[in-house]
N, C-alpha and C positions, 0 to 999 in steps of 0.2 A: 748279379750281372751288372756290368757297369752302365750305364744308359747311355754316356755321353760317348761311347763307343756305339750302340745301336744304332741301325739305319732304319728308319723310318718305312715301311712300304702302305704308301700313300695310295694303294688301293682297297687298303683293308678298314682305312678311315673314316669317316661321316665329313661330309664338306665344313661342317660347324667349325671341327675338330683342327682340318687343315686352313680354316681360317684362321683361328686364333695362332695356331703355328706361326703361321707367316706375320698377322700383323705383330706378334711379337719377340718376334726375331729369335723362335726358339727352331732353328734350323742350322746344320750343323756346316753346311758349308753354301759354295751358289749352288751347285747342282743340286742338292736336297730342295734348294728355295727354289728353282724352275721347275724339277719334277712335283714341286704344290702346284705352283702354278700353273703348268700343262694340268695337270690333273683335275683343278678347279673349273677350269677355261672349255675343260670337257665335258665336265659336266655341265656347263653354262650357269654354274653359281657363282655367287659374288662377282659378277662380271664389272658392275659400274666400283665396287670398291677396289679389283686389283689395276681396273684405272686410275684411280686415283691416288692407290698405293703406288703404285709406280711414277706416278705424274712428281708426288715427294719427293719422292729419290732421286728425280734426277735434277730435282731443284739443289741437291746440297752438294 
């Protein structure tokens, strides 16, 4: 099975897991990268890092 055709379903995950996803930009498009991120936000993990992930990004 090819990977980089799999879609990701980000409830089946551990937060650790959709952490590392996001901060390294192993997500396949934005919508795979906001459903981490709704996903994390719901859980209330990593909350002060996907601030400050996001805080980067909108620096560049």
């Amino acid at each position: 099975m090819d990977s980089q055709n799999q879609e990701i379903n980000v409830k089946n995950l551990c937060s650790r897991k959709l952490w590392e996803l996001l901060k390294n930009a192993e997500w396949q498009d934005n919508a795979e990268r906001f459903a981490i991120e709704r996903e994390l936000s719901g859980r209330r993990h990593y909350l002060e890092e996907l601030k400050q992930l996001s805080a980067r990004e909108t620096m560049h």
